[in-house]
C-alpha positions as CSV (number, residue, x, y, z in Angstrom):
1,X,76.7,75.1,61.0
2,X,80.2,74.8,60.0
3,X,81.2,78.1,61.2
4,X,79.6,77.3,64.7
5,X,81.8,74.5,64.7
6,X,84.7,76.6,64.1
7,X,84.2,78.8,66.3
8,X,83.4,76.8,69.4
9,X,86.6,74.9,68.6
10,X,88.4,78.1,68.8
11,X,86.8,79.2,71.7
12,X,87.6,75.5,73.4
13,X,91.2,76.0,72.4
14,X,91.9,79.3,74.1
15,X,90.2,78.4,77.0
16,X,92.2,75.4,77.4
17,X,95.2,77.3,76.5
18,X,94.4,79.6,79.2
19,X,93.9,76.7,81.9
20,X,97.5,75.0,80.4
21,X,99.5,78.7,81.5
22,X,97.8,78.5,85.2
23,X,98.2,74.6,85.3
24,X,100.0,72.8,83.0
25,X,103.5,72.4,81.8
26,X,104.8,75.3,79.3
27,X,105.4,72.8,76.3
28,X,101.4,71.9,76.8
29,X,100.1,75.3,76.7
30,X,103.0,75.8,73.5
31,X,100.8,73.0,71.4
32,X,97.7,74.7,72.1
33,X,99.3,78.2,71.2
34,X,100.8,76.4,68.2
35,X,97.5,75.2,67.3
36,X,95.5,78.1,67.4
37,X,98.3,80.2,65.7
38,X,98.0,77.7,62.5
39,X,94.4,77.5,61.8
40,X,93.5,81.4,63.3
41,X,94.5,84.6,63.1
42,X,95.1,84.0,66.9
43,X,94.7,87.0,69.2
44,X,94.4,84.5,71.9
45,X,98.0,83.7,71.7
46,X,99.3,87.3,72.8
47,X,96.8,87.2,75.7
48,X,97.9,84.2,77.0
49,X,101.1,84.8,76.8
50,X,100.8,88.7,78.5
51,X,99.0,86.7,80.7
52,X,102.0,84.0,81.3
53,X,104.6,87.4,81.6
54,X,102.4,89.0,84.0
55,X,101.3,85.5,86.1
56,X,105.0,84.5,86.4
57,X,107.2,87.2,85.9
58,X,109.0,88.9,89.4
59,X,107.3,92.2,90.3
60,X,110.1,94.6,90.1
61,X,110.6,94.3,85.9
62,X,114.4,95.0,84.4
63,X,115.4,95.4,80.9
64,X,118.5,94.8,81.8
65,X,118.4,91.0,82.8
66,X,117.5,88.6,80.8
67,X,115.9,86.8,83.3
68,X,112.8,89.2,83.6
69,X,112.1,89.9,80.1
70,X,108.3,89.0,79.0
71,X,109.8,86.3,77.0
72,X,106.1,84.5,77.0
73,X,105.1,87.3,75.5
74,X,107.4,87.8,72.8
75,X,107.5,84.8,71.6
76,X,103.6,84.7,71.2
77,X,104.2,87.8,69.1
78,X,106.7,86.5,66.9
79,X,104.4,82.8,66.8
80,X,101.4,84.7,65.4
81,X,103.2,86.9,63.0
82,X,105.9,84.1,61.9
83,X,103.2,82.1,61.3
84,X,100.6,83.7,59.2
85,X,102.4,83.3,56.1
86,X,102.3,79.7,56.4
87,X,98.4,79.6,57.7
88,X,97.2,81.2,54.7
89,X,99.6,79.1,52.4
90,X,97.8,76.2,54.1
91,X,94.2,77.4,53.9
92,X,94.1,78.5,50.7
93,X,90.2,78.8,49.9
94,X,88.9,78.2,53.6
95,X,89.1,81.9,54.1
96,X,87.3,83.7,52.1
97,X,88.7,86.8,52.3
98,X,90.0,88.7,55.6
């Protein structure tokens, strides 16, 4: 029952951090990201912030300017990776393995 739990939390928390890019503020959807990236390995994360780069980015893309770098995008990378260190510090015998 517990895993049920956990994963319909998960599954709450990257829907909602899927409705925060399209509608809310960037520093809302950031908690949510946050959040998933402590307690999961968080897959969700990357998607939503492609999704961010790809909803608010200009259409012609330059490496050259700063200004249309998928910066959503990279910094959902370096959240998920940055953090796992710290996630599996913090949930030492919840995980069980992989």
């Amino acid at each position: 029952m517990s895993s049920l739990l956990n994963n319909n939390v998960r599954a709450v928390l990257g829907a909602l951090l899927f409705v925060c890019v399209l509608f809310a503020p960037p520093y809302v959807a950031a908690v949510f990201a946050l959040a998933l990236a402590l307690r999961w390995r968080a897959w969700e994360v990357v998607l939503a912030g492609i999704f961010a780069d790809l909803l608010w980015l200009p259409a012609s893309v330059s490496f050259t300017s700063a200004a249309t770098l998928p910066l959503v995008t990279l910094v959902s990378i370096i959240l998920v990776v940055c953090l796992e260190p710290l996630r599996r510090q913090l949930l030492v015998g919840e995980t069980g393995g992989l």
